[in-house]
Every structure is written in C-alpha cells, then in structure tokens.
N, CA and C atoms as an extended XYZ file, in Angstrom:
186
Properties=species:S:1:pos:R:3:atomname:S:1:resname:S:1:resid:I:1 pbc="F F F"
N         0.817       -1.197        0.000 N   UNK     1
C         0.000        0.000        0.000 CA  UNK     1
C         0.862        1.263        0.000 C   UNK     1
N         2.264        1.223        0.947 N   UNK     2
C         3.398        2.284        0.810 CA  UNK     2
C         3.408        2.771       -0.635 C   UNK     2
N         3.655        1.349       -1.415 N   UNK     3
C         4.362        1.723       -2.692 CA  UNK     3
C         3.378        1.998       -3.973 C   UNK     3
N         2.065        1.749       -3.493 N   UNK     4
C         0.998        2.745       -3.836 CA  UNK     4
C         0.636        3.785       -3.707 C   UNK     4
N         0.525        4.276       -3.160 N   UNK     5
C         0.501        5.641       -2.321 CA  UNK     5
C         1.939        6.785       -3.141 C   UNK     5
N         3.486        5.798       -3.229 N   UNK     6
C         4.416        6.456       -3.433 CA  UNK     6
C         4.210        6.408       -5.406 C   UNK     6
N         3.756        5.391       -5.802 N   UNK     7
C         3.625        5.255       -7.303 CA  UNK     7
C         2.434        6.471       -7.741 C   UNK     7
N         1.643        6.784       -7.118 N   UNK     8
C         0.300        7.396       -7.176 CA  UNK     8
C         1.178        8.584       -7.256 C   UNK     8
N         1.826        9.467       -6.341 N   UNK     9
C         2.070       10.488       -5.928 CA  UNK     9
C         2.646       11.009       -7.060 C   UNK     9
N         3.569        9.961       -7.941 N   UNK    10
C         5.303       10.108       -8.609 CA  UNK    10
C         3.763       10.445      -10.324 C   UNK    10
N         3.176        9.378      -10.243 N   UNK    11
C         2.263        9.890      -11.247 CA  UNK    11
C         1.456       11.249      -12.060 C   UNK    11
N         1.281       11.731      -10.315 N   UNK    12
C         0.497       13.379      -10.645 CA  UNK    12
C         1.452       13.914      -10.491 C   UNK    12
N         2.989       13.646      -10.091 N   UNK    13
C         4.006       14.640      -11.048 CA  UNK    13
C         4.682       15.255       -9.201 C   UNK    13
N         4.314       14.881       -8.515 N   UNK    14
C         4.753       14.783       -6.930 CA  UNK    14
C         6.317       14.257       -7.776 C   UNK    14
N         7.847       14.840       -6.658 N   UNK    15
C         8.912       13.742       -6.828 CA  UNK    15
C         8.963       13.501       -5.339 C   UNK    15
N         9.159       12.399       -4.951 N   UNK    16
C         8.901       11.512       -3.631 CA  UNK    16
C        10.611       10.662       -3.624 C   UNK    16
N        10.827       11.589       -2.229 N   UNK    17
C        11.985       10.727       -1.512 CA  UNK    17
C        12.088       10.287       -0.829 C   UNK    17
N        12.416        8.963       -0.525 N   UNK    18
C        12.220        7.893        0.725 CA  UNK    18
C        13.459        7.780        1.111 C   UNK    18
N        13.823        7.813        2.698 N   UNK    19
C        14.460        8.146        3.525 CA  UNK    19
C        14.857        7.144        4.830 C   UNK    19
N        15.880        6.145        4.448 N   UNK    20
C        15.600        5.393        5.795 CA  UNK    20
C        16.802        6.169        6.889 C   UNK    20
N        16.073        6.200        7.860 N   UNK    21
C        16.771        7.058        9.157 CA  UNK    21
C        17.263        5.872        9.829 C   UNK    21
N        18.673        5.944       10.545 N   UNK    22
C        18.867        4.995       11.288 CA  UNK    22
C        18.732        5.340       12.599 C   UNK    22
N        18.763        4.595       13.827 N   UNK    23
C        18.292        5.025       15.304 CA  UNK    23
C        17.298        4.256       15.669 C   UNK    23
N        17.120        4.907       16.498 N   UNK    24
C        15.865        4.490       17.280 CA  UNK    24
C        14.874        5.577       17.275 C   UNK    24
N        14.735        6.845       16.928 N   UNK    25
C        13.484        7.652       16.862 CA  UNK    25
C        12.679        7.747       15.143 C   UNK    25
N        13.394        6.948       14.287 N   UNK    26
C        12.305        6.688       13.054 CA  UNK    26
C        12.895        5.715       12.461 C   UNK    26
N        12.155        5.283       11.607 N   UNK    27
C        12.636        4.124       10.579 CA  UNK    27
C        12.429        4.675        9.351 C   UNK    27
N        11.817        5.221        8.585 N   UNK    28
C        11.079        5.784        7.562 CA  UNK    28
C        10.861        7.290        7.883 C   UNK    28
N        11.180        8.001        6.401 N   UNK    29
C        10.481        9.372        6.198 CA  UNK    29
C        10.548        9.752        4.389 C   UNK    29
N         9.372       10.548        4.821 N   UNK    30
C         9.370       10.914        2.654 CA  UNK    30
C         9.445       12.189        2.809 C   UNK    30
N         9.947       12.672        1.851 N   UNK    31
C        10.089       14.130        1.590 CA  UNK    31
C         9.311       14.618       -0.006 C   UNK    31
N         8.042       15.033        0.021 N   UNK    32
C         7.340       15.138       -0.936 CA  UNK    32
C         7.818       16.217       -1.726 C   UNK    32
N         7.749       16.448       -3.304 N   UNK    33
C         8.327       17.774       -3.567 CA  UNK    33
C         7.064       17.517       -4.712 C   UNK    33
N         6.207       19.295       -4.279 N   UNK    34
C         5.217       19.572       -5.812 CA  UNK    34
C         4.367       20.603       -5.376 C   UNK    34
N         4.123       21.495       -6.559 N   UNK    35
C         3.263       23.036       -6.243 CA  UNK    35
C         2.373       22.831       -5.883 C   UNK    35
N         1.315       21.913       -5.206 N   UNK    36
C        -0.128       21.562       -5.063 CA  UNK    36
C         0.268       21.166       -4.024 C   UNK    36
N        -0.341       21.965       -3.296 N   UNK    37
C        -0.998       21.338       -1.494 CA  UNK    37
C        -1.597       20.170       -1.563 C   UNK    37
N        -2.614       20.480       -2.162 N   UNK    38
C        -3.796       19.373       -1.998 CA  UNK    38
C        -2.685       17.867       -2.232 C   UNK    38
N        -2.826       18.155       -3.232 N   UNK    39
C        -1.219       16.631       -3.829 CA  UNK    39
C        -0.545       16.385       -2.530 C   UNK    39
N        -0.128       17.169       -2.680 N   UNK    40
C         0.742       16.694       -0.828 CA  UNK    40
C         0.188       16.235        0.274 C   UNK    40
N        -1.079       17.000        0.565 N   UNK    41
C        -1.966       16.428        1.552 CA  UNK    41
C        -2.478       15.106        1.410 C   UNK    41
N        -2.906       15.022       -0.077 N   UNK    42
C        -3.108       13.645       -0.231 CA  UNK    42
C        -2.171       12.546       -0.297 C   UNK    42
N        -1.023       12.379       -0.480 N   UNK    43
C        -0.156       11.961       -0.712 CA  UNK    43
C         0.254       11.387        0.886 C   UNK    43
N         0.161       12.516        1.590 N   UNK    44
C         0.217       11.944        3.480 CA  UNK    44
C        -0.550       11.293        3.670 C   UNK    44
N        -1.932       11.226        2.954 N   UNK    45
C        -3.069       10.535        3.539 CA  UNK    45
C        -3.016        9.031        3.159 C   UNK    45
N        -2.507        9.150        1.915 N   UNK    46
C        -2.375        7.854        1.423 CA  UNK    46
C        -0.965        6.869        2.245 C   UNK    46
N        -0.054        7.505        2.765 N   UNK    47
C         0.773        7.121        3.339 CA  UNK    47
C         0.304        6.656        4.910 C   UNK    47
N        -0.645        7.231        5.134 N   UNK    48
C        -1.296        6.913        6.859 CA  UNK    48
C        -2.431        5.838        6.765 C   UNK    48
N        -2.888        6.194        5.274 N   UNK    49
C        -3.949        4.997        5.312 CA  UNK    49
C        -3.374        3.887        5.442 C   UNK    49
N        -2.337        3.923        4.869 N   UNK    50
C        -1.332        2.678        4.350 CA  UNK    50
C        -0.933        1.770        5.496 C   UNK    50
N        -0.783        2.247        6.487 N   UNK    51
C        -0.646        1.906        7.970 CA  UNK    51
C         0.242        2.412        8.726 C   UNK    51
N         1.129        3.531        8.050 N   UNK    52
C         2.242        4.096        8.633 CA  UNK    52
C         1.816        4.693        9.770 C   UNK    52
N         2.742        5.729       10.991 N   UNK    53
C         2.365        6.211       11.619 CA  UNK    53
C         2.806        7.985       11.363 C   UNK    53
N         2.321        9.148       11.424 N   UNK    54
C         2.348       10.183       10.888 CA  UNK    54
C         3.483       10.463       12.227 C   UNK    54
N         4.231       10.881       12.442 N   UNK    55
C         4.987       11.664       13.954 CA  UNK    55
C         4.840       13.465       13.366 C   UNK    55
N         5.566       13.525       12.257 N   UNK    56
C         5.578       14.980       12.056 CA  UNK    56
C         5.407       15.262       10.919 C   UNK    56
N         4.891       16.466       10.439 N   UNK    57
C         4.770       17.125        8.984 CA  UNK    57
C         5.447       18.525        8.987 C   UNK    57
N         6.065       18.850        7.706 N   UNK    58
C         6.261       20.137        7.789 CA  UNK    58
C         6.319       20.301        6.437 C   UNK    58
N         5.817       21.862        6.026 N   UNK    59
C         5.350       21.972        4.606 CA  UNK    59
C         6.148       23.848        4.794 C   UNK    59
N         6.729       23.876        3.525 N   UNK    60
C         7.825       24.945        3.303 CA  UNK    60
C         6.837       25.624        2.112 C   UNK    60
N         6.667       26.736        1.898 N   UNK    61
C         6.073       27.213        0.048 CA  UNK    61
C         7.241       28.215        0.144 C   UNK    61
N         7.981       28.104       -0.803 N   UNK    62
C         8.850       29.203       -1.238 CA  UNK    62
C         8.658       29.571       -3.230 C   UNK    62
C-alpha cells in the first residue's frame, strides 16, 4: 500500500523521496516535492492509510 501511495504520488508529477533514518526515533520518512498542497496532503493521507504512523509534517512554500 506504501508503494501505492508512493507510485500514485510520482504519477500526478509529486517527486517523492524515501528516507531510511537509522536510530531508534524513526525508521522511515518521505520528503514530498510539488506546487499543489492538496497533492501533498493527499499523498500523506495515502501514506497513513497505508498503515504508517504520521509523527511529524512540515510543509515549506517558497
């Protein structure tokens, strides 16, 4: 479902970077890049539906 969510995203033109963190405070993080909020928002959603767990978001518009 991850790699749905990440195929979906890369489709509407989202570029999606997956990130394995080593440690103990994450295992996983994506770094979404694309002019559409909404895209992005959805793109988290599809990643939480998926079963992940959300810890943090942060969204930059420059």
């Amino acid at each position: 479902a991850v790699e749905a969510a990440v195929g979906k995203a890369v489709a509407e033109g989202l570029q999606v970077v997956p990130v394995a963190v080593l440690g103990h405070k994450a295992d996983l993080a994506f770094m979404a890049l694309g002019p559409d909020w909404w895209q992005l928002k959805a793109f988290q959603t599809a990643v939480t539906d998926a079963g992940l767990v959300l810890v943090d978001s942060y969204v930059s518009l420059t």
